[in-house]
VEXKOLVEX-330407 format. One record per residue (C-alpha): residue number from 1; x, y, z. Coordinates in Angstrom, 1 decimal. Example, Ala and Ser with C-alpha at 12.3 -4.5 7.8 and 13.67 -1.06 7.14 Angstrom:
BEGIN
+-----+--------+--------+--------+
|   n |     px |     py |     pz |
+-----+--------+--------+--------+
|   1 |   12.3 |   -4.5 |    7.8 |
|   2 |   13.7 |   -1.1 |    7.1 |
+-----+--------+--------+--------+
This chain:
BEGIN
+-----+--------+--------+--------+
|   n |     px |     py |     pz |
+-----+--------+--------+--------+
|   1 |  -42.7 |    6.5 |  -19.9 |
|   2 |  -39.8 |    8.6 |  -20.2 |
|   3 |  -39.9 |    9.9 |  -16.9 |
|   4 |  -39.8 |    6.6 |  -15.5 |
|   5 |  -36.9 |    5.0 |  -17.9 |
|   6 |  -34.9 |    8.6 |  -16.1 |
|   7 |  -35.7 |    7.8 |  -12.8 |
|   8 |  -34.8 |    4.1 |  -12.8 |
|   9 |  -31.5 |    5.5 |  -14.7 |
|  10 |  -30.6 |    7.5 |  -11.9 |
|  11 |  -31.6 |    5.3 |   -9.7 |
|  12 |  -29.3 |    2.5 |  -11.1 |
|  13 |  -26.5 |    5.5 |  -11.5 |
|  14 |  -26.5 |    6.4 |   -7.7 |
|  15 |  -26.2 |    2.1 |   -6.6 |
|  16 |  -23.5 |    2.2 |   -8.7 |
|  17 |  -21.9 |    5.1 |   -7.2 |
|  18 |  -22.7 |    3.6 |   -3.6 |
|  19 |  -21.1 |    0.4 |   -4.7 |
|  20 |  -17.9 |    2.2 |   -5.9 |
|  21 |  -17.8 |    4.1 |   -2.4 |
|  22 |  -18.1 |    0.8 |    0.0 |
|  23 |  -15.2 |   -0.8 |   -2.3 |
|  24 |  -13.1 |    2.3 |   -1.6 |
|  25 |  -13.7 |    1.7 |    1.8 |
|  26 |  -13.2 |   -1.9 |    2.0 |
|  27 |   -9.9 |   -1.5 |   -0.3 |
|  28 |   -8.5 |    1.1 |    1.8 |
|  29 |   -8.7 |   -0.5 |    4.6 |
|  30 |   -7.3 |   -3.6 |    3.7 |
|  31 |   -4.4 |   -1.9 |    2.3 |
|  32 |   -3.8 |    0.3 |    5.6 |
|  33 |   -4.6 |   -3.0 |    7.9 |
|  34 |   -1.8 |   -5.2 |    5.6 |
|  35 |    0.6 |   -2.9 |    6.0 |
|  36 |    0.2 |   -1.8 |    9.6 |
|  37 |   -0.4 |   -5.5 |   10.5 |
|  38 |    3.0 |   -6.7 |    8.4 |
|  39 |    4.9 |   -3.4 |   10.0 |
|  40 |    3.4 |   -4.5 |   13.9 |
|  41 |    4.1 |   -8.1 |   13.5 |
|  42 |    7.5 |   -7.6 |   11.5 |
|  43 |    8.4 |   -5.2 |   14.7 |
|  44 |    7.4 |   -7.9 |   17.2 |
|  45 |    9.2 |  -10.3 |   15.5 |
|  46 |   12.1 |   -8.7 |   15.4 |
|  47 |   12.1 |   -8.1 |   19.2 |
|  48 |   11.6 |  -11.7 |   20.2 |
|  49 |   13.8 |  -13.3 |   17.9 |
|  50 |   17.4 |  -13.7 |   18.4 |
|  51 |   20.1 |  -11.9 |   16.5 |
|  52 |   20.8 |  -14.8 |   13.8 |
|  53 |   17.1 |  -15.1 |   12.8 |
|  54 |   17.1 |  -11.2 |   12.3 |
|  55 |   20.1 |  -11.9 |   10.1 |
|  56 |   18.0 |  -14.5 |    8.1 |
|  57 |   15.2 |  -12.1 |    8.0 |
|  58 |   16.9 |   -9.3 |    6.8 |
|  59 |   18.9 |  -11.0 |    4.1 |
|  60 |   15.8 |  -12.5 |    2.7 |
|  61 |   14.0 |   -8.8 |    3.1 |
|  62 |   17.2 |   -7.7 |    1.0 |
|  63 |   16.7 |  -10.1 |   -1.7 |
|  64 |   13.1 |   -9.6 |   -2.3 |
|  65 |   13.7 |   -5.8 |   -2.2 |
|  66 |   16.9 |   -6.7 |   -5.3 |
|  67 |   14.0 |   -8.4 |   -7.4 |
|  68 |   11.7 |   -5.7 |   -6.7 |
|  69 |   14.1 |   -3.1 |   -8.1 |
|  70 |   15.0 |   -5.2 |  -11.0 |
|  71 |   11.2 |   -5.5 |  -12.1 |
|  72 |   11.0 |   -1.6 |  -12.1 |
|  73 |   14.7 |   -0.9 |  -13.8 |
|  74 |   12.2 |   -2.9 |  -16.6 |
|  75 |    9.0 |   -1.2 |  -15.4 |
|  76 |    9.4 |    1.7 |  -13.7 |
|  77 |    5.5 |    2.5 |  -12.9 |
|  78 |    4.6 |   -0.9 |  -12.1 |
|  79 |    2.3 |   -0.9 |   -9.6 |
|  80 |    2.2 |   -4.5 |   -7.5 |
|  81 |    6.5 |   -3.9 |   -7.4 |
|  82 |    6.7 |   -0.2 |   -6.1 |
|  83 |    4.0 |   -1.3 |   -3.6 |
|  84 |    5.9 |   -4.3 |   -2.3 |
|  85 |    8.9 |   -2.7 |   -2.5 |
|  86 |    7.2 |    0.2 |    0.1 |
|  87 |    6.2 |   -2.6 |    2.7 |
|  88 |   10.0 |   -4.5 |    2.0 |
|  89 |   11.4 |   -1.0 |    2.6 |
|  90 |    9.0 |   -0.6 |    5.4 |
|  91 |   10.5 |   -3.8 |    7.1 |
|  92 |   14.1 |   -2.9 |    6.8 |
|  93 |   13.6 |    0.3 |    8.4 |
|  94 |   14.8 |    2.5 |    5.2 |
|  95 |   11.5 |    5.0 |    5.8 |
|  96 |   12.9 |    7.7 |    3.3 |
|  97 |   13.1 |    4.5 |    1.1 |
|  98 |    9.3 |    3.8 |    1.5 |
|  99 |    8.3 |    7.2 |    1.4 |
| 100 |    9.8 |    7.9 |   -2.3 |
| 101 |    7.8 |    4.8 |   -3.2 |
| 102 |    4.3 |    5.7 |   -2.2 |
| 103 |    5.0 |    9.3 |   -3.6 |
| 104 |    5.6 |    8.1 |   -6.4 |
| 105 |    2.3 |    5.5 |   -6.5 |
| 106 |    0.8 |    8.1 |   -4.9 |
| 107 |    1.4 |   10.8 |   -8.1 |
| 108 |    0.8 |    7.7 |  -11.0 |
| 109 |   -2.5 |    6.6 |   -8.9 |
| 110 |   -3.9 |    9.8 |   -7.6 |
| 111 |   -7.6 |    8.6 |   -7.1 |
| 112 |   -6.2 |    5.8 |   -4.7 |
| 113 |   -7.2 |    7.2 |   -1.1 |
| 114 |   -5.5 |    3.9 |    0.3 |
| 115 |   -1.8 |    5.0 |   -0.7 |
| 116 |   -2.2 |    8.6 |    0.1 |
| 117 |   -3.3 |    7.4 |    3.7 |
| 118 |   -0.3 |    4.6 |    4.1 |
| 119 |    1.8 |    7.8 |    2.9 |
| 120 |    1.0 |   10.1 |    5.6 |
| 121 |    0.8 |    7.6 |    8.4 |
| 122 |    4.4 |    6.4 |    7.2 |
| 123 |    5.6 |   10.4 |    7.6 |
| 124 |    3.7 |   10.7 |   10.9 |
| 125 |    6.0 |    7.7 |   12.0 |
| 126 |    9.1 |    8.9 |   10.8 |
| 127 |    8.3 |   12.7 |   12.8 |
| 128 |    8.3 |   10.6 |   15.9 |
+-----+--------+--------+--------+
């Protein structure tokens, strides 16, 4: 009976695992496919709008990235602001910016595949 009760145990123990591997996957991706897609359509956007609408936009990317910065002068290591701060940073072309960010998620969130991908496909960009 034992031997049974083991093999179901491990049995249960490796659908687990399996489970915990596809929702890697699946959050990975959608955290790479955001940010490229918000990067791609924030850089067409920017090409086929005229210079007072980019004014708009980057005033209003300025502001969001002020309240970012004041929810981690209260909370440094929180997690939802240094992530949109990254993507606002992203959009205002401050790279170096971004990067500091998602070193730093990257070091308080080391089992998060997602950000250590984003990181190095941000540095790729900024070798180019």
């Amino acid at each position: 009976m034992s031997s049974s009760g083991d093999d179901y145990l491990i049995s249960r123990q490796k659908k687990i695992e399996r489970k915990k591997r596809v929702l890697t996957i699946v959050g990975l991706v959608s955290f790479v496919g955001s940010t490229v897609f918000g990067v791609v359509s924030g850089l067409q956007q920017t090409h086929q709008q005229p210079p007072s609408k980019n004014v708009a936009i980057e005033s209003s990317l300025q502001q969001q990235a002020q309240g970012y910065e004041l929810v981690l002068q209260r909370e440094p290591n929180n997690q939802a602001a240094l992530e949109k701060l990254a993507i606002v940073r992203l959009h205002l072309k401050d790279t170096k910016g971004a990067i500091a960010l998602m070193e730093k998620l990257v070091q308080l969130h080391p089992d998060r595949q997602d950000y250590k991908v984003v990181l190095a496909d941000v540095k790729k960009q900024q070798g180019r």
